[in-house]
C-alpha positions in Angstrom: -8.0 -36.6 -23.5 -4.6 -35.4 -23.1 -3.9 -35.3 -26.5 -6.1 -31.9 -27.1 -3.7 -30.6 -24.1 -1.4 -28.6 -26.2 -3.9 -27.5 -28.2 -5.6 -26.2 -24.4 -2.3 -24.5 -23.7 -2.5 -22.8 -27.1 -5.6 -21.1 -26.7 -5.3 -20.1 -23.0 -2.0 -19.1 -24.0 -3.9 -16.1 -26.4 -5.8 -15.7 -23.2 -2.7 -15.0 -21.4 -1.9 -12.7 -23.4 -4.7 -10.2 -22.9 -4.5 -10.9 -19.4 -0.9 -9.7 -19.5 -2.0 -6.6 -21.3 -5.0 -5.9 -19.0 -2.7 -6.1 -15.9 0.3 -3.3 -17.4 -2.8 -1.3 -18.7 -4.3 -1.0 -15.2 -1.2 -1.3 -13.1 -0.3 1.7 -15.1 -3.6 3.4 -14.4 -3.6 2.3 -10.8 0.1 3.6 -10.3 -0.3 7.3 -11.5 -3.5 8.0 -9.8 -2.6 6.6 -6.5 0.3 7.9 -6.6 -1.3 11.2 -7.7 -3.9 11.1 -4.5 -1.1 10.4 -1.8 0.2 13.3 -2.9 -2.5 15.3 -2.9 -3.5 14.2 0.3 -0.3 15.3 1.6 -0.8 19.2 0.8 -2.8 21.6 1.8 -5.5 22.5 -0.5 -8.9 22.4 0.8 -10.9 19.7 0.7 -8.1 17.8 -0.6 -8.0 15.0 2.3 -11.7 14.1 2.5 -11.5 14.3 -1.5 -8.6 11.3 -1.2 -10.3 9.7 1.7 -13.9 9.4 0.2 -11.8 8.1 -3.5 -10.5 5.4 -1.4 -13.3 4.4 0.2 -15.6 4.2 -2.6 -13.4 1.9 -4.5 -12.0 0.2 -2.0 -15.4 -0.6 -1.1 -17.4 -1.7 -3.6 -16.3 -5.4 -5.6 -14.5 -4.9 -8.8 -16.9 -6.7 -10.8 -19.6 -4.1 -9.5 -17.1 -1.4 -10.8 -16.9 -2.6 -14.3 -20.3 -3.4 -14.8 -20.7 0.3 -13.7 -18.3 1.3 -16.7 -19.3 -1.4 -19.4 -22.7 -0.9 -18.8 -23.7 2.4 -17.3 -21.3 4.8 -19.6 -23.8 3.3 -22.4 -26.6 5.3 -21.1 -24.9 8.9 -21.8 -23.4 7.6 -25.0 -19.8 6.1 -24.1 -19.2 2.7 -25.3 -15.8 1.3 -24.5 -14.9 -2.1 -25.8 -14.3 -5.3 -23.4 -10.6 -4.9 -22.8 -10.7 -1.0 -22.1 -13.4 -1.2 -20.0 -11.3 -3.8 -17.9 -8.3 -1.7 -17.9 -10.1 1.5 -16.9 -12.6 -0.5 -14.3 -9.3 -2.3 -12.5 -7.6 0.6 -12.7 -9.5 2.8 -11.0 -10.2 0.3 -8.1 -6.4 0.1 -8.0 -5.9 3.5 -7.4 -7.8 3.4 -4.5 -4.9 0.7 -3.2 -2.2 2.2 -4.4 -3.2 5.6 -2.9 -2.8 4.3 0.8 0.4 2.4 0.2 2.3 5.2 -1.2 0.0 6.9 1.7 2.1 4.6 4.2 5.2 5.0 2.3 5.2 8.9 2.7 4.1 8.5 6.5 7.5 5.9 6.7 9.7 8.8 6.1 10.7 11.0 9.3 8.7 14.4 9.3 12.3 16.0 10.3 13.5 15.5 7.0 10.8 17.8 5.1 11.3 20.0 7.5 15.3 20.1 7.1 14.5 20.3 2.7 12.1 23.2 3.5 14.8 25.0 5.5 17.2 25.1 2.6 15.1 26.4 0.5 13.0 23.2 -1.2 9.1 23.8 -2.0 7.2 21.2 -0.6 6.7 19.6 -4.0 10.3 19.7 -4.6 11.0 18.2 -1.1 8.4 15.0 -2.4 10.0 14.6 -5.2 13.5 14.5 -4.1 13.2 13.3 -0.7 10.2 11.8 0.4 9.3 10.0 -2.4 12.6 8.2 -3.4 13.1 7.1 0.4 9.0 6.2 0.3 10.1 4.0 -2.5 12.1 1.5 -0.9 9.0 0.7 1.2 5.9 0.7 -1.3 7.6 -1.8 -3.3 7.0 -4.9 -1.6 3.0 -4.2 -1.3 3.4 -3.0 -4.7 4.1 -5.9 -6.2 2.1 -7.6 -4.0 -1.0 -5.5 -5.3 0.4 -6.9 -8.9 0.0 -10.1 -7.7 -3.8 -9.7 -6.9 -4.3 -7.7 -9.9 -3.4 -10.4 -12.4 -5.6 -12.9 -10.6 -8.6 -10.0 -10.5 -8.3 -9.9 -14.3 -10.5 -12.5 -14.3 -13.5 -10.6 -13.8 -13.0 -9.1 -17.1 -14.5 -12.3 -18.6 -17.9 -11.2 -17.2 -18.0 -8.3 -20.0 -16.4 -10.8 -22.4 -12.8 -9.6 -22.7 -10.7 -13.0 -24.0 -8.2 -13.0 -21.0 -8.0 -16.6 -19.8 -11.2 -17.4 -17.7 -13.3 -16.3 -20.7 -11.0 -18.5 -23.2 -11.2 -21.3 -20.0 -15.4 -21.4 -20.3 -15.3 -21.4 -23.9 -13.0 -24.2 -24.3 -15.2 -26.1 -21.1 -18.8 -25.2 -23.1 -17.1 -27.1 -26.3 -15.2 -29.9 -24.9 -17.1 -30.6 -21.3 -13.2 -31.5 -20.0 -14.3 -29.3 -17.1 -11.4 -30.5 -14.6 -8.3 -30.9 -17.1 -9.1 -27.1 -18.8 -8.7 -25.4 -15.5 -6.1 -27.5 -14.0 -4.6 -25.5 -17.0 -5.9 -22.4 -15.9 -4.5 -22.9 -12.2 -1.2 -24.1 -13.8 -1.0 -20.6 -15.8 -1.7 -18.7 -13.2 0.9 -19.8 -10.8 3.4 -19.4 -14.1 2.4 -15.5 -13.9 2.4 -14.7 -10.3 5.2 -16.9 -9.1 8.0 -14.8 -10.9 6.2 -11.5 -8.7 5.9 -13.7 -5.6 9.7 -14.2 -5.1 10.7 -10.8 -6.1 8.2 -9.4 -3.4 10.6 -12.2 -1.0 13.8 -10.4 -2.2 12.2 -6.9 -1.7 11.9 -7.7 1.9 14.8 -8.7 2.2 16.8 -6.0 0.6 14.2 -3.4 2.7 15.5 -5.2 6.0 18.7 -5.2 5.2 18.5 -1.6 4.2 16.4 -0.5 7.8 
């Protein structure tokens, strides 16, 4: 039995790999839009706010696999067919944003209302006073969820193997189908896992750290 192990590793390794990819693709999705709703939620445009609010609760609210069933399947019907791995990417990335908007949400509220107030009365547009300071104090304190939200996005990859993208799971239930070594395969999988997130997990520890140390 534990002879076939390294050839187990190999192929959940290639698993890995698009698991890795799925996660950057839609923690890069997840990160612009968020961050593109807490800002809009922060002006003044009509609308704007219950626009944001009913976003987030939309995704927020519905499961992830629900999402990308939604996107793998339903886009079909008025002619868009996106491939396994894009339609992971787009589908976690849009539930992500949904996340991401209320932490930089909480990370704007962290920073004293004085201090837009003492940009705007030099001078600073509101979208200047964001950028230069709101957002890079707001920053200090979204990273620790932020990473966190990482975290949970590399282990939510696995519903991609519902709409057959190879990421791990899907190379874990192959391997299972052929070989029946049910336990030993995702012993593996757990394994890999932990290899992932652990490396995230501490730096989350030293990011609350360093924010104490900085409050």
């Amino acid at each position: 039995m534990f002879e076939r192990v390294p050839y187990y590793i190999g192929v959940l390794l290639k698993g890995a790999t698009v698991t890795v990819g799925i996660t950057l693709g839609a923690l890069a999705i997840a990160l612009a839009l968020g961050l593109a709703l807490a800002v809009l939620r922060t002006t003044r445009l009509p609308l704007a706010r219950p626009f944001v609010r009913s976003w987030v609760e939309v995704f927020r609210d519905i499961p992830p696999l629900t999402q990308l069933f939604i996107i793998y399947f339903g886009l079909t019907y008025v002619g868009i067919r996106l491939d396994p791995f894009t339609a992971a990417v787009v589908g976690l990335g849009l539930n992500g944003s949904a996340y991401c908007a209320e932490i930089f949400r909480s990370g704007f509220s962290a920073v004293h209302h004085g201090q837009r107030e003492a940009a705007a009365s030099i001078g600073m547009t509101p979208m200047r006073a964001m950028r230069f300071v709101v957002f890079p104090q707001a920053f200090r304190v979204t990273l620790p969820p932020l990473a966190n939200y990482a975290i949970g996005l590399i282990k939510d990859t696995a519903v991609a193997s519902a709409v057959a993208a190879p990421e791990i799971l899907f190379r874990a239930r192959n391997l299972t189908s052929e070989t029946f070594e049910t336990p030993l395969i995702y012993l593996l999988v757990a394994i890999l896992y932990f290899c992932l997130t652990f490396p995230i997990a501490r730096l989350v520890d030293r990011l609350e750290a360093r924010r104490k140390a900085w409050a």
